[in-house]
C-alpha positions as CSV (number, residue, x, y, z in Angstrom):
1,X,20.6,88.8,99.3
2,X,24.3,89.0,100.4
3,X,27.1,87.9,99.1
4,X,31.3,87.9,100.5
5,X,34.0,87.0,98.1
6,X,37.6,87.6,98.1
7,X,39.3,88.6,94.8
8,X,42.5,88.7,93.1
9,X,44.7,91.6,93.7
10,X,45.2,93.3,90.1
11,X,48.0,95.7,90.2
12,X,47.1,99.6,88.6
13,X,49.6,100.2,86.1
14,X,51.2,104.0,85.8
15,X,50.0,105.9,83.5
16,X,51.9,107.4,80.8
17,X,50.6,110.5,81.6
18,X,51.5,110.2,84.9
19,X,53.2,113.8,86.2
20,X,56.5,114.0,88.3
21,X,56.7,116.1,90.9
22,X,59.3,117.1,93.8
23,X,60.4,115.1,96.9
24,X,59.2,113.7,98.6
25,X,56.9,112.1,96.4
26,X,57.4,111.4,92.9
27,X,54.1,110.6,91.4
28,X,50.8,109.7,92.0
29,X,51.7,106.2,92.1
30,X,48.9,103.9,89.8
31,X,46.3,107.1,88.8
32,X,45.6,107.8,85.4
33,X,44.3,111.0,85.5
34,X,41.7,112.2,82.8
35,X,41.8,114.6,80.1
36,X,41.0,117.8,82.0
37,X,43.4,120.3,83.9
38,X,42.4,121.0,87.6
39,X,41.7,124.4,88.6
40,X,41.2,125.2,92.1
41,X,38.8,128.0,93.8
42,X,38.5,128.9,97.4
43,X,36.3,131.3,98.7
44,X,34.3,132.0,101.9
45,X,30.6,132.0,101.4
46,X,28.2,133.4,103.7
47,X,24.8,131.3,104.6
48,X,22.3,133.8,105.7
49,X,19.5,131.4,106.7
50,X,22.2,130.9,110.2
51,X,23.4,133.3,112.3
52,X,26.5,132.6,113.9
53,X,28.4,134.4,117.1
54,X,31.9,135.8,116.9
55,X,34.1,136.5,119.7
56,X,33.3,140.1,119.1
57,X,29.7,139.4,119.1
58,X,27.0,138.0,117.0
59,X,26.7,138.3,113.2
60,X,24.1,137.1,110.5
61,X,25.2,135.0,108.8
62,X,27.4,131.3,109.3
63,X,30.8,131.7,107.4
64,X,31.6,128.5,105.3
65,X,34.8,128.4,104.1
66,X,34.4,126.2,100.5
67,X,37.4,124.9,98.1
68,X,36.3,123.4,94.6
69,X,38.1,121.7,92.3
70,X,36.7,121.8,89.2
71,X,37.8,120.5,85.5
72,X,39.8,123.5,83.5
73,X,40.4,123.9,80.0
74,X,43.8,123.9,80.9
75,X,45.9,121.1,79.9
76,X,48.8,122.3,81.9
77,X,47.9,123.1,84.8
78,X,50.5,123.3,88.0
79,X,51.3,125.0,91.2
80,X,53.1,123.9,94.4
81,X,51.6,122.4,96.4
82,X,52.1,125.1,99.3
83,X,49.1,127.0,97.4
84,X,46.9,125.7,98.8
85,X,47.7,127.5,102.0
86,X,47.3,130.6,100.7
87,X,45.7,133.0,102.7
88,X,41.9,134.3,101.6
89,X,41.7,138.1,101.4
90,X,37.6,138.2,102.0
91,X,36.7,137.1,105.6
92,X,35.5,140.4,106.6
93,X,34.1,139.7,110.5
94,X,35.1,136.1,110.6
95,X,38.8,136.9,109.5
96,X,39.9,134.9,112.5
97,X,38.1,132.4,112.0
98,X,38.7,131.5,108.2
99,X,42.5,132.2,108.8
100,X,42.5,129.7,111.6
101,X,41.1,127.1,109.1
102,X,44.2,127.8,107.2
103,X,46.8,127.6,109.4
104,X,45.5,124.3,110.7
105,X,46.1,122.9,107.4
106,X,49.2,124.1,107.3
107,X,50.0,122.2,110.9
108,X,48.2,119.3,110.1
109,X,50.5,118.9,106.4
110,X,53.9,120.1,108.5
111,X,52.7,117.0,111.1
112,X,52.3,114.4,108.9
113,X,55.8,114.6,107.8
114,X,57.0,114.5,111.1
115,X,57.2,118.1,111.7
116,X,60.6,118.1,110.0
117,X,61.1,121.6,108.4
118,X,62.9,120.6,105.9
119,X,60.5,117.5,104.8
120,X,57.5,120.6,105.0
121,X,59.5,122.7,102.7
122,X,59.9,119.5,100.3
123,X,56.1,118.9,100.9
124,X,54.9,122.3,99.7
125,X,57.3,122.8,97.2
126,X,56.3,119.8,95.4
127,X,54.1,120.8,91.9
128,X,50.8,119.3,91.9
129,X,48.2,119.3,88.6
130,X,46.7,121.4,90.0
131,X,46.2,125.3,89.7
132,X,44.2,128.3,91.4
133,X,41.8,130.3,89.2
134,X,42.4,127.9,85.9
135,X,39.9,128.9,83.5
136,X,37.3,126.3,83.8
137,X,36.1,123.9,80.6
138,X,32.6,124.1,79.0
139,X,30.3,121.3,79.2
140,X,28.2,120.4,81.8
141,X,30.2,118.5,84.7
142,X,28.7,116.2,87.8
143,X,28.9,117.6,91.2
144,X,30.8,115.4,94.2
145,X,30.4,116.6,97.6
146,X,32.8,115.7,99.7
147,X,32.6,115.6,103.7
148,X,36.0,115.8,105.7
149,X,36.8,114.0,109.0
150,X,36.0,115.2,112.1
151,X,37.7,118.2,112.6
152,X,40.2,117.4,110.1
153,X,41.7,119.7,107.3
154,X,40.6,121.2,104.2
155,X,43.6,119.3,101.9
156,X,42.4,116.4,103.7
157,X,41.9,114.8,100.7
158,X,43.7,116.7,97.5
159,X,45.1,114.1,95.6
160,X,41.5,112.4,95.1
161,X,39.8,116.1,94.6
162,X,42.4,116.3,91.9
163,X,42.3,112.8,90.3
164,X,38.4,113.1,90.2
165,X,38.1,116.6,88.6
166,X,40.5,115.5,86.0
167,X,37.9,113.0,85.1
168,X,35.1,116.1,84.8
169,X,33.9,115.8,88.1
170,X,33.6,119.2,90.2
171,X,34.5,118.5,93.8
172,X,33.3,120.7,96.7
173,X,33.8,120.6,100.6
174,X,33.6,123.0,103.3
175,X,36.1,123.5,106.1
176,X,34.2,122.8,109.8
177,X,33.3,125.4,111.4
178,X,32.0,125.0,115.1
179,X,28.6,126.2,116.2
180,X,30.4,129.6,117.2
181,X,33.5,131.1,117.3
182,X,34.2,130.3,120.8
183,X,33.3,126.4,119.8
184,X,36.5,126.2,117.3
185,X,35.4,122.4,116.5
186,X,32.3,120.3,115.9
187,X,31.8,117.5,118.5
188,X,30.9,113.8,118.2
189,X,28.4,113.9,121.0
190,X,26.5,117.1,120.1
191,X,23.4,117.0,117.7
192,X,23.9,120.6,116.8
193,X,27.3,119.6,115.4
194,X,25.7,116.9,113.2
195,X,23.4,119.5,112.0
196,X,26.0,122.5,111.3
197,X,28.5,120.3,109.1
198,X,25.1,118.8,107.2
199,X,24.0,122.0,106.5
200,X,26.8,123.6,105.6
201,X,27.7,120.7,102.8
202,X,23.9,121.4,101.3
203,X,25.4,125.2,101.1
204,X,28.6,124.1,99.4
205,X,26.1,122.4,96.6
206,X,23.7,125.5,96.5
207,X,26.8,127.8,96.0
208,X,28.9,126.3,92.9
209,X,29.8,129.2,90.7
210,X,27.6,129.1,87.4
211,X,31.1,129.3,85.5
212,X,32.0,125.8,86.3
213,X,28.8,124.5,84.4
214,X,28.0,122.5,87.2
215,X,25.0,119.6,86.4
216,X,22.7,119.5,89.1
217,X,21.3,117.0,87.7
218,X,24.1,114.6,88.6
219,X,25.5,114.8,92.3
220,X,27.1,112.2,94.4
221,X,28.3,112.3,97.9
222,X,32.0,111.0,99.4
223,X,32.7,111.0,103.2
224,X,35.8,110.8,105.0
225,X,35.4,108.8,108.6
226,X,32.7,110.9,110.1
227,X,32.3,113.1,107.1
228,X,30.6,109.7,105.9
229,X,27.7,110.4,108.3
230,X,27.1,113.7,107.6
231,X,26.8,112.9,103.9
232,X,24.4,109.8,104.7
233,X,22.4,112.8,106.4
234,X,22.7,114.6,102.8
235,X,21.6,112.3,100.9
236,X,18.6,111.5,103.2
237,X,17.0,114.8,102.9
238,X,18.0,114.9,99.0
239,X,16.4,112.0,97.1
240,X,18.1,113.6,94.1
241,X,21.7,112.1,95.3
242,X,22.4,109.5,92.6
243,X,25.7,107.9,94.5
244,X,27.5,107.7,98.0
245,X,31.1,106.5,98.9
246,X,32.0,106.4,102.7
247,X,36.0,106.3,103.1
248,X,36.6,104.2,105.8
249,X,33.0,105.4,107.5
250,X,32.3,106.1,111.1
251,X,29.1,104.2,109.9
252,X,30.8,101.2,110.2
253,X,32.7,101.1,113.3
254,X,31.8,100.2,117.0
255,X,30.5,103.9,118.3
256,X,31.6,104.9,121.8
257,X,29.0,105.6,124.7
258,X,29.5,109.3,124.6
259,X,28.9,109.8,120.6
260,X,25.3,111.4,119.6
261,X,23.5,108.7,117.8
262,X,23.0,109.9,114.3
263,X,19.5,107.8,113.6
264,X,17.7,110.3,116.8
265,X,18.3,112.8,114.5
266,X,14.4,113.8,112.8
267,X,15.3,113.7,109.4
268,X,17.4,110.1,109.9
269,X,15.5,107.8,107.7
270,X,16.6,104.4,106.5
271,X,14.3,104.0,104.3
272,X,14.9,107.3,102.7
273,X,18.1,106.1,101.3
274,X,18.1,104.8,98.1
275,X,20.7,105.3,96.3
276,X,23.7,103.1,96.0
277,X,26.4,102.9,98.6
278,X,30.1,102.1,98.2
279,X,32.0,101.8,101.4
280,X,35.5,100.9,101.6
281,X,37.1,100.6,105.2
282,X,40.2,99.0,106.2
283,X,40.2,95.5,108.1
284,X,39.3,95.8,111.8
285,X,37.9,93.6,114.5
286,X,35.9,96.5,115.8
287,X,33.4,96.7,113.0
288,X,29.7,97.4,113.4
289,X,27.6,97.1,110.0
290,X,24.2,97.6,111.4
291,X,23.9,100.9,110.1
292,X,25.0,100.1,106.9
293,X,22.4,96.7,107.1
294,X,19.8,98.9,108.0
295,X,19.9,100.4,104.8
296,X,18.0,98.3,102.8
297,X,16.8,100.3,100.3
298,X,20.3,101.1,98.9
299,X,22.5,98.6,97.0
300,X,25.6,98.3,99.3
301,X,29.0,97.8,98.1
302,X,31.3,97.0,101.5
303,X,34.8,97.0,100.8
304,X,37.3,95.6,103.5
305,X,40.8,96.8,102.9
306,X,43.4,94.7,104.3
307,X,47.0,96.2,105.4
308,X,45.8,99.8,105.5
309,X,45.2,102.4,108.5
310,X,41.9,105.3,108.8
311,X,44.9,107.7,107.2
312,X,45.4,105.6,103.9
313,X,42.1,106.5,102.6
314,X,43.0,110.5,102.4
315,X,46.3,111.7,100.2
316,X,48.4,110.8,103.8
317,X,50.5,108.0,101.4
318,X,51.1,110.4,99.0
319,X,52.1,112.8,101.6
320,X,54.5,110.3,103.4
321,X,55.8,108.6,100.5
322,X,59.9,108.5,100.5
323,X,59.7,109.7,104.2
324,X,62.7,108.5,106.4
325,X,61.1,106.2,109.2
326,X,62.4,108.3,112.1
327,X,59.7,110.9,110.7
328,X,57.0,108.9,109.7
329,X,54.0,108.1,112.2
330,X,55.0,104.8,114.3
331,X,51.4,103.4,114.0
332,X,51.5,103.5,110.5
333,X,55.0,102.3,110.0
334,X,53.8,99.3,112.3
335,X,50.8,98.0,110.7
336,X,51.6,98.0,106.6
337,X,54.4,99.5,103.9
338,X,54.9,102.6,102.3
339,X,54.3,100.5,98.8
340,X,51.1,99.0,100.7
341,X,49.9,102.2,101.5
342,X,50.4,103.8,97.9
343,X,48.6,100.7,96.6
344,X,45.8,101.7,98.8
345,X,45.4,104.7,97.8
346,X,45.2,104.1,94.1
347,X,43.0,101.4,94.8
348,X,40.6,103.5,96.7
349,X,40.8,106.2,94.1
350,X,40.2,104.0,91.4
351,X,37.2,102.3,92.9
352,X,35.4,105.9,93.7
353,X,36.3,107.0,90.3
354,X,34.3,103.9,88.5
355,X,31.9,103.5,91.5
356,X,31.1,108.2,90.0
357,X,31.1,107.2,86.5
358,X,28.4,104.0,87.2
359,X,26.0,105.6,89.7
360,X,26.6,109.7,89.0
361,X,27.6,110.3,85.5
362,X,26.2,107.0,83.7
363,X,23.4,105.5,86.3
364,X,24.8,101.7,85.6
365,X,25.8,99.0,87.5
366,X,28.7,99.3,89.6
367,X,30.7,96.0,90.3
368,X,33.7,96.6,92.5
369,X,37.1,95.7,90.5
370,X,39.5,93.3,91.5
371,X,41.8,93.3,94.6
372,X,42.6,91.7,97.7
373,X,39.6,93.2,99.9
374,X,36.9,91.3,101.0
375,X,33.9,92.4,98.9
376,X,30.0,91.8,100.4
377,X,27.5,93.3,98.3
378,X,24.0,93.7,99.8
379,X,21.0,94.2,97.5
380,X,18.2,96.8,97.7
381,X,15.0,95.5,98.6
382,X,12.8,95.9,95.2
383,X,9.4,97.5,94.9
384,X,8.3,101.1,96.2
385,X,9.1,102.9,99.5
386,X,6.5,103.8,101.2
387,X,6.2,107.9,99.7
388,X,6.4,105.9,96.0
389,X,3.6,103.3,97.0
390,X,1.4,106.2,98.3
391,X,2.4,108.5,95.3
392,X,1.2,105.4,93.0
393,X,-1.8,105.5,95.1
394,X,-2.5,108.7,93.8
395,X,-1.9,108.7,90.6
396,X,-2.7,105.3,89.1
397,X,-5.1,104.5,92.2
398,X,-5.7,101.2,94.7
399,X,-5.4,98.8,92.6
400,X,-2.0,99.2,90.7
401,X,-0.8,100.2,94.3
402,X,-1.8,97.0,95.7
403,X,-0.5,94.9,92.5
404,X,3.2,96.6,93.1
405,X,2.9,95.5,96.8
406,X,2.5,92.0,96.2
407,X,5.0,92.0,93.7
408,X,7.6,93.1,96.0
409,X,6.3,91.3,98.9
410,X,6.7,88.0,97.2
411,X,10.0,88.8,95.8
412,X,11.5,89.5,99.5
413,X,9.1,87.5,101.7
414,X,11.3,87.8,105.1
415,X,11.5,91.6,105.0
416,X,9.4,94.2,106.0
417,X,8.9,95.7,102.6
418,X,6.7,98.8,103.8
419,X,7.0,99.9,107.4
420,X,4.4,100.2,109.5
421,X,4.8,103.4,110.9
422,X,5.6,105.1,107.9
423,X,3.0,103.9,106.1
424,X,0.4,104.7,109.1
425,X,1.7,108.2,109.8
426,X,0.9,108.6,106.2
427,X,-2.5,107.4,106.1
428,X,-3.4,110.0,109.3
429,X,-2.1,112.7,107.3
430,X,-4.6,112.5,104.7
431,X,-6.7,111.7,107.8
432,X,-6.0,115.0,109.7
433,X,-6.2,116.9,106.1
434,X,-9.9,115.8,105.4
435,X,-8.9,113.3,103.1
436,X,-10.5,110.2,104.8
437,X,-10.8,108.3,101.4
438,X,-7.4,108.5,100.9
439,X,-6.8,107.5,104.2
440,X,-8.4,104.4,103.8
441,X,-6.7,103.7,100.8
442,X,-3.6,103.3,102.6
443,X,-4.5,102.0,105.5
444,X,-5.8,99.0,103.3
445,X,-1.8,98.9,102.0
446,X,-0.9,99.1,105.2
447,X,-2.5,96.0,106.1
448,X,-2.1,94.1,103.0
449,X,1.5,94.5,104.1
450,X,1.1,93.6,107.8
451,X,-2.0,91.3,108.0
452,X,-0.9,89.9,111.3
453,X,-1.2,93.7,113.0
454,X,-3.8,94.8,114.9
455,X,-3.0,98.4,114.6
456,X,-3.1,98.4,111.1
457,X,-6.6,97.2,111.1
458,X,-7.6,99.5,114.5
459,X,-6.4,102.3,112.2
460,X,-8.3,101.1,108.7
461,X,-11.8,101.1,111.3
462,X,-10.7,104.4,112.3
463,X,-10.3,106.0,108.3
464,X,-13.7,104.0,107.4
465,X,-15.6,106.3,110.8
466,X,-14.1,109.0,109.3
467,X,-15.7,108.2,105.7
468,X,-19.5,106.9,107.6
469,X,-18.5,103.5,106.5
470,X,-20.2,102.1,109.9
471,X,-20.2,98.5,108.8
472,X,-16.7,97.7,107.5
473,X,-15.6,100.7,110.6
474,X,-16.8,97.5,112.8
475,X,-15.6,94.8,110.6
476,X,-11.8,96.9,110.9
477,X,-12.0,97.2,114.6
478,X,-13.2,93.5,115.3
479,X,-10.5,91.9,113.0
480,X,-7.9,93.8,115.2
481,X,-9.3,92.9,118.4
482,X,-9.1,88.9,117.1
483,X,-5.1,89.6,116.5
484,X,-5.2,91.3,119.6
485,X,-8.3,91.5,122.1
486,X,-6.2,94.2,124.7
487,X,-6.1,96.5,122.0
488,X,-7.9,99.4,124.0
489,X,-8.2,102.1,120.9
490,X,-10.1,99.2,119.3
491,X,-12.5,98.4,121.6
492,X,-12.9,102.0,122.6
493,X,-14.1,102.4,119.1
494,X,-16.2,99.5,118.8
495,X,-17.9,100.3,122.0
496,X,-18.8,103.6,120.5
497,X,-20.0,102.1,117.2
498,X,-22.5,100.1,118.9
């Protein structure tokens, strides 16, 4: 089922709490933070499972340079916010490299105030609650993972790493590094790139420090623009993930020609997702929510933004607010207000903090709150996936497999509960591992969910062969040949049989 609604715009109100800060921005406008101080940690870690190549020739590992904010037991935390470009002392071999990560921070901050020196100054000079090496609180905190934007910075996104960590959330990213040295970026149309930035966000979560009491028991996943693919690619090979927020996704936008199509990817599966999805994007004409459709066994959440630009859903409001217009970017002055684009942020904010504490640290039912976005919500097909229904298979046998099948079929009669494929390709794995029973038992679900194929019942004849079942092996192969009588494997088989 789907539903769109509009909703009233409910204004955030400033918390008392809220904390001043410098020019040019006064305060994080509508963010209550929580009752932790932020402490900040960057290091480089080193993933010895990739090599990588250096200018000056290969090494063996791939550098990943990690920042983590994490909730402290400080209550007064603050530094300016120019830390954050501090220079890391351990780079070792990949010096370069890491300090190049760095210093396009630095230029990426300095040009989104207009490359005014004065307004950069202002910028890092402003105190932020945060601090580097604050001594971390006990308890046992959720992990967030959060995926930058293509070849974007590091402080991409400080003001919700803060906001959430205040809230007992630890927060991790890692800065992307290209395939090699030489290849200083990843690239939109290369699979490798895909794969480097995915693996090197599964590092950042293998590789919290023990100090921070981090729960691996509770992660969730945020992505920036394309950093929202590569954490759909996460969560895909991590059933574990209890929560993802894309922030203004590439997954929903109109790919160009020339981009690597994430779903050729081998461990891109649909039906692998399962756990809820919150995406807010702004309003665009361009959209494309097919990948986000597709995903039907994840309870969607699509949030439509009106008034904002890609930029409003990092800390670029709070880094532009009070800005003289000669300095800030035309595009955005064009297409919505400074006070529009604070109100976004805290919006967005707001919405990934409650969308956490539903899905990541509580496991309830997120409902988005109130604003002037378009909300459609998009329900998760009920009943098993297809590794679940096989796994009941196994363990409570046939017939309580086959009872949850019906259940869900009935209950979403249109859809294609359990796919084909998936369901087939397991069947001939217990078929090529001498489990022919087994297979059978599946292939029966496999055709209790697609009567109308004749594959499915050309591969049921081929699991009861395997078993010496000759005569329901020639009942199989003749009820696929009445669905389809050019099914060659079928006949080929019957032929044999008599």
């Amino acid at each position: 089922m789907s539903m769109t609604r509009p909703v009233l715009f409910v204004a955030f109100v400033l918390s008392s709490t809220a904390l001043a800060f410098g020019s040019p921005a006064n305060t994080y406008t509508g963010l209550k933070f929580g009752s932790y101080g932020v402490g900040v940690s960057t290091q480089l870690v080193r993933d010895y499972s990739r090599g990588w190549m250096t200018l000056s020739g290969p090494i063996p590992y791939r550098p990943i340079l990690m920042r983590i904010w994490y909730p402290s037991s400080s209550k007064t935390t603050r530094m300016p916010f120019g830390d954050y470009l501090k220079p890391l002392n351990d780079r070792g071999a990949v010096a370069a490299a890491v300090q190049s990560q760095i210093d396009y921070s630095t230029s990426s901050l300095k040009n989104a105030v207009g490359n005014d020196a004065a307004a950069a100054q202002r910028l890092f000079q402003t105190v932020v609650p945060a601090k580097i090496g604050a001594p971390p609180a006990s308890g046992s905190f959720p992990i967030i993972i959060y995926g930058i934007g293509q070849n974007d910075h590091i402080a991409e996104n400080t003001v919700l790493s803060e906001f959430l960590a205040s809230h007992g959330y630890i927060v991790a990213t890692a800065a992307q590094f290209g395939t090699n040295e030489r290849r200083g970026a990843l690239f939109i149309d290369d699979p490798n790139s895909y794969n480097a930035q995915k693996r090197d966000l599964e590092t950042v979560l293998n590789n919290i420090p023990s100090g921070m009491h981090a729960d691996h028991s509770r992660i969730g996943l945020v992505g920036m623009s394309m950093g929202g693919i590569y954490t759909l690619l996460v969560a895909m090979e991590n059933p574990a993930i209890r929560g993802v927020v894309g922030l203004d996704p590439t997954y929903v936008s109109q790919r160009a020609s020339y981009e690597y199509d994430q779903k050729k990817l081998p461990y891109y599966d649909s039906g692998a997702f399962t756990m809820p999805l919150l995406a807010l994007y702004r309003q665009d004409d361009t959209r494309n929510l097919d990948d986000v459709l597709g995903l039907t066994r994840s309870d969607r959440s699509l949030v439509e933004i009106p008034n904002s630009i890609h930029a409003d859903f990092t800390s670029y409001p709070w880094l532009t607010q009070g800005l003289p217009l000669n300095l800030l970017d035309k595009f955005a002055a064009q297409h919505r207000s400074e006070a529009t684009a604070s109100e976004t942020l805290a919006f967005v904010d707001n919405t990934v903090l409650q969308f956490l504490n539903d899905t990541v640290m509580s496991q309830r039912q997120f409902a988005v709150p109130q604003s002037t976005a378009t909300v459609r919500h998009e329900a998760a097909i009920a009943g098993p996936t297809e590794e679940q229904l096989a796994d009941l298979y196994l363990t409570h046998g046939y017939d309580s497999a086959s009872a949850a099948l019906s259940i869900a079929t009935a209950r979403d009669p249109q859809t294609e509960v359990e796919r084909f494929k998936v369901l087939n390709r397991i069947g001939y794995e217990f078929l090529y591992t001498n489990r022919a029973q087994d297979a059978v038992g599946i292939f029966r679900l496999n055709v209790q969910a697609h009567p109308n194929s004749a594959a499915a019942y050309e591969s049921l004849g081929e699991g009861y062969v395997a078993t010496g079942d000759r005569a329901q092996a020639i009942k199989a192969f003749q009820q696929a040949l009445a669905i389809d009588p050019t099914n060659a494997d079928a006949l080929a088989e019957l032929a044999k049989l008599k």
